[in-house]
C-alpha positions as CSV (number, residue, x, y, z in Angstrom):
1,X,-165.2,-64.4,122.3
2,X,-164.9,-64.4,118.4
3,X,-161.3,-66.1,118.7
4,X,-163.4,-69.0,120.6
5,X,-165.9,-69.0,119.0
6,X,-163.2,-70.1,115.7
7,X,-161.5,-72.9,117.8
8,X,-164.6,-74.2,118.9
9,X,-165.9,-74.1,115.3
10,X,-162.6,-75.6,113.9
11,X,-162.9,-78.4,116.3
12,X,-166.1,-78.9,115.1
13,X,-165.4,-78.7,111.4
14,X,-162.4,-82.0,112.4
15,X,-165.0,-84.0,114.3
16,X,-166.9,-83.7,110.9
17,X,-164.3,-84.3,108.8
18,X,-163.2,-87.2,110.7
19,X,-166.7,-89.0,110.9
20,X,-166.6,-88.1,107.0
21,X,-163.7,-89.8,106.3
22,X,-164.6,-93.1,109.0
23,X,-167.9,-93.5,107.4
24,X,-166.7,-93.6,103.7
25,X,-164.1,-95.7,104.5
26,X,-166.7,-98.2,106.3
27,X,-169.3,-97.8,103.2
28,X,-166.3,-98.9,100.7
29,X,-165.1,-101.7,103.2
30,X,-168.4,-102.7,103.3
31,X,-169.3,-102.0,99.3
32,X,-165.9,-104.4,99.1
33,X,-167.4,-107.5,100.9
34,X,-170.5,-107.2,99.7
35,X,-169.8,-106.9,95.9
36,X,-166.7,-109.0,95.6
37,X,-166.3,-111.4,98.1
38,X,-167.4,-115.2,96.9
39,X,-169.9,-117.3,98.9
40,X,-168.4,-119.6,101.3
41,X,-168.9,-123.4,99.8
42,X,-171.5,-125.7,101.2
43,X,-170.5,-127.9,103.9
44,X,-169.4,-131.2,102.4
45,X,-172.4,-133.0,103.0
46,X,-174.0,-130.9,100.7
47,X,-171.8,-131.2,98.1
48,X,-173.0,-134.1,95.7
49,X,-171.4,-134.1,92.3
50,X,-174.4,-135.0,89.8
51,X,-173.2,-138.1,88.3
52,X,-171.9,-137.8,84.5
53,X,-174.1,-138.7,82.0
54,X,-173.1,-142.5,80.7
55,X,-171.2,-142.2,77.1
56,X,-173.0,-144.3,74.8
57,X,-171.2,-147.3,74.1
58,X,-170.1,-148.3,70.9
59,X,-171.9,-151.5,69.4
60,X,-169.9,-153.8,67.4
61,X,-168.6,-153.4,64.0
62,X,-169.1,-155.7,60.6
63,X,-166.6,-154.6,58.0
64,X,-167.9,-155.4,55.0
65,X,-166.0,-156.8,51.4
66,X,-165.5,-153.5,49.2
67,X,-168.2,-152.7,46.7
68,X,-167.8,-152.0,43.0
69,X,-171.0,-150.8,41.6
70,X,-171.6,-149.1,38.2
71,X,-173.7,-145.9,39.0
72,X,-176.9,-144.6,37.5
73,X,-175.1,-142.6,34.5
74,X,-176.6,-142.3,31.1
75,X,-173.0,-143.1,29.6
76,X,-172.5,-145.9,32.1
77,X,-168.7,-145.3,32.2
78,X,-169.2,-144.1,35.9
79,X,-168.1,-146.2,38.7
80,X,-168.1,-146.1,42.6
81,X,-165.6,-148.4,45.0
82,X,-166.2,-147.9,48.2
83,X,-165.9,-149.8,51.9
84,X,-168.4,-149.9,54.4
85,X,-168.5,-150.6,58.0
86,X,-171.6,-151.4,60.0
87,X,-172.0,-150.7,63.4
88,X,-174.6,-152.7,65.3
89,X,-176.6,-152.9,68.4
90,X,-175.2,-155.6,70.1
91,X,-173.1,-159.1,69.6
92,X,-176.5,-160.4,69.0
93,X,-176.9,-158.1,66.0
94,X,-174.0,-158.9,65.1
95,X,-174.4,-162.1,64.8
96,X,-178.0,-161.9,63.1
97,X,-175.5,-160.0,60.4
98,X,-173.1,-162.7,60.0
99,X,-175.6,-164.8,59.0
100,X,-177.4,-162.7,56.4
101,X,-174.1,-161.3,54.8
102,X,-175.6,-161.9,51.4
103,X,-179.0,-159.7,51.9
104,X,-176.9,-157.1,53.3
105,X,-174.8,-156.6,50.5
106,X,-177.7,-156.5,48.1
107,X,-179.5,-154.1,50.3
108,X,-176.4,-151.9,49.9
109,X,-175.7,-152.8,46.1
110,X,-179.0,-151.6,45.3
111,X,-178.8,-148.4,46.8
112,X,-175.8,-147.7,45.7
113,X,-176.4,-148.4,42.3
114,X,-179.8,-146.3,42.2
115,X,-177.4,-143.0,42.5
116,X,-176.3,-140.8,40.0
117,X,-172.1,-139.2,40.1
118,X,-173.3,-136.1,41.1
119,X,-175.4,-137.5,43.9
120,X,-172.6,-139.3,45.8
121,X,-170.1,-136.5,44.9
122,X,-171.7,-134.0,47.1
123,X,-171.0,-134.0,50.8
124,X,-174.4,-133.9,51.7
125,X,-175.0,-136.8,49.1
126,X,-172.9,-138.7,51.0
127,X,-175.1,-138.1,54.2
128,X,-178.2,-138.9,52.6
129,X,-176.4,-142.2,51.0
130,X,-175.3,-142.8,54.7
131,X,-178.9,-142.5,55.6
132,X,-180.6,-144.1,52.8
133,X,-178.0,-147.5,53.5
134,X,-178.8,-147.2,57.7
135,X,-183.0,-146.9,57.2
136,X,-182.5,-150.1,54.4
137,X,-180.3,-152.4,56.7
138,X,-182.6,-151.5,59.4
139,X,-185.8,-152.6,58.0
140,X,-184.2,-155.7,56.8
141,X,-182.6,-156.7,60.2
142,X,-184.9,-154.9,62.5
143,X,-185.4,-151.7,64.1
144,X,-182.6,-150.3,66.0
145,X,-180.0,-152.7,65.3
146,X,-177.9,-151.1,62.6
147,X,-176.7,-148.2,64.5
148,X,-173.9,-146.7,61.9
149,X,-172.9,-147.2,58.9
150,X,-169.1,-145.7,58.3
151,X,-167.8,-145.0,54.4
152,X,-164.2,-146.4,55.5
153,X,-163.5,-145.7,51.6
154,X,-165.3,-144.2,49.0
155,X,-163.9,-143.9,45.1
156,X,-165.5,-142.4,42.4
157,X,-164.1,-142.8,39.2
């Protein structure tokens, strides 16, 4: 009865291992397609593509006559070339521009004649310049119609 009792119990002891092994081989399966597996796609109905946002377009440009202005320096020797290009709103700032070519360039003569060497050396000098030229063009003409205003070449000597 003992020897039985042993096959019975090894039988028993494979069932076990058996059902062991099939159920951690169904948990990983399962682990598997739960933890890695991507969602299936939306039916193609569903699908809308949200539309790009529009670039903003690029107004017109006024390239303006080069500049030659002395520069607010106590010896006066200091001198600044530089070539500026305005970009507008529209054709009918551009336009509005044409006409008033000599207020522009006084506007910007001004300005840049208001600046020390040191100021228009530094990069951010530059900006600020950039800036100063925009806000000045823009009360002159209008609100919104200079939208740029592009150093195309800038000389300090």
């Amino acid at each position: 009865m003992a020897e039985e009792e042993k096959k019975g119990g090894g039988k028993k002891l494979l069932i076990f291992i058996v059902i062991g092994v099939v159920l951690l081989v169904g948990a990983g399966v399962a682990a598997y397609f739960l933890l890695f597996s991507k969602p299936a796609p939306p039916p193609e109905e569903e699908q809308q593509a949200e539309p790009e946002p529009p670039k903003p377009e690029v107004g017109p440009f006024l390239q303006l006559n080069p500049f030659v202005v002395n520069l607010a320096d106590p010896t006066g020797r200091r001198y600044l070339r530089v070539k500026i290009a305005l970009e507008l709103k529209d054709d009918q700032a551009l336009s509005e521009a044409n006409n008033r070519i000599p207020q522009i360039n006084d506007t910007i003569i001004m300005v840049l004649s208001s600046k020390t060497v040191e100021e228009v050396l530094a990069p951010e000098g530059k900006s600020e310049l950039r800036f100063e030229i925009l806000n000045k063009l823009n009360q002159l003409l209008g609100p919104g119609k200079v939208r740029g205003v592009y150093f195309t070449q800038f000389v300090v000597q």
